[in-house]
C-alpha positions, 0 to 999 in steps of 0.5 A: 624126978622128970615127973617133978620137972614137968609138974614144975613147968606146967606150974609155971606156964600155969602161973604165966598164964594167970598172970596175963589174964589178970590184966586183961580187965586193967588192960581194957580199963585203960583202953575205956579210959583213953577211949573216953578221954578222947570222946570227950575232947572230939565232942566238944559241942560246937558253939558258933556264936561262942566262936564268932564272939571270940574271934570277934574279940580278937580282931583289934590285935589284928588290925593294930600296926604290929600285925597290920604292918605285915599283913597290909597290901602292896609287896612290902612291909610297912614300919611305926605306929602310923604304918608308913611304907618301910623306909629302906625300901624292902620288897617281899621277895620270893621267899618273903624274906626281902629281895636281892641283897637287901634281906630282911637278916640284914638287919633284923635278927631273932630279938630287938636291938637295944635302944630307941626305934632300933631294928626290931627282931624275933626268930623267923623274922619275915612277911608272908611269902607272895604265894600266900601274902595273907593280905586282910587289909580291908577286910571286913570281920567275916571275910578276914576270919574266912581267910584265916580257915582257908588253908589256901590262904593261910599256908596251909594250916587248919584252926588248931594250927592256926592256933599253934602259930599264935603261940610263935615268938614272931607273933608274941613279939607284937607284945613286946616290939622294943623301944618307940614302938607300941606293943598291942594293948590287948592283954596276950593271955586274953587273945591267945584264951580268945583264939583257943576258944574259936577253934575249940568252938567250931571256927565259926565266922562273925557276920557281917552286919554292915559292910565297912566304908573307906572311913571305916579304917582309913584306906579303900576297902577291897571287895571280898570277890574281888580280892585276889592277892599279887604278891605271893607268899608271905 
């Protein structure tokens, strides 16, 4: 009768055993697979010129007043379609968030409110902090897609980040900025592919060809090693 019940046992281990070594080749399948998956992915051929002509692309929605008019120089935000200094006289602050008791919750709350030229509003409504103002006023193509990598610059994001932060409801909100605004007419599908696309190429920067003029949009353009931001951040 024990010799049964030992019989038994080692029948069982036996069986045990078996049964994990069968999954050995299922468990290193798997492990190739991801392996490979991930191979895939990391060698993604880098592309500069593909990543320079899609940054390229995207470099309208940048210059337009919905961004633009966070993005400008001075240590305020600016307001219209003409990018007029913000009429209640709104400062940056230390945070970017306004200052004293006039902050920029005191009025704009995380959606628009109904009605024509009415306070705008997304969740997370603010201007870069003075430490990093993110200021591309005047910036020439190459030097603005400089400053988008530098994570000095850019609050500390790396491209795929940056490409994350495209996706936030204060950035989509440039598509849909309420009544009496003017929403970015590029298509949103189409910059958020584009700026995809930069970073999955390599972020490769366009080249300058020809450095711009004041004429070439409208204010004085400030040389890239002279540009040293003020404010701090957004």
């Amino acid at each position: 009768m024990k010799n049964r019940r030992s019989i038994s046992s080692l029948l069982a281990v036996a069986a045990t055993y078996c049964f994990l070594f069968s999954l050995i080749p299922w468990v290193a399948a798997r492990g190739v697979e991801r392996t490979r998956a991930l191979l895939v992915h990391e060698g993604i051929p880098r592309d500069d010129a593909g990543a320079a002509a899609a940054f390229e692309a995207i470099v309208p929605v940048l210059h337009h007043p919905r961004c633009m008019n966070c993005h400008s120089a001075g240590d305020f935000p600016r307001q219209g379609d003409n990018s007029h200094p913000h009429t209640m006289q709104i400062r940056r602050g230390s945070d970017g968030q306004g200052a004293n008791a006039v902050r920029c919750s005191t009025c704009h709350q995380d959606h628009n409110l109904a009605g024509l030229h009415m306070p705008p509003g997304a969740p997370d409504w603010h201007l870069p902090s003075p430490a990093m103002p993110m200021i591309w006023e005047g910036l020439t193509d190459h030097q603005l897609c400089e400053l988008f990598k530098d994570p000095h610059g850019n609050g500390h994001r790396t491209p795929a980040q940056i490409v994350e932060h495209m996706h936030t409801p204060l950035v989509l909100w440039g598509w849909t900025p309420g009544d009496g605004r003017t929403p970015v007419p590029t298509s949103q599908h189409y910059f958020l592919a584009k700026i995809q696309e930069w970073a999955e190429k390599g972020a490769a920067c366009p080249v300058d060809v020809d450095a711009p003029t004041s004429e070439t949009f409208g204010f004085p353009v400030i040389p890239i090693t002279s540009y040293k931001p003020t404010f701090g951040p957004e």
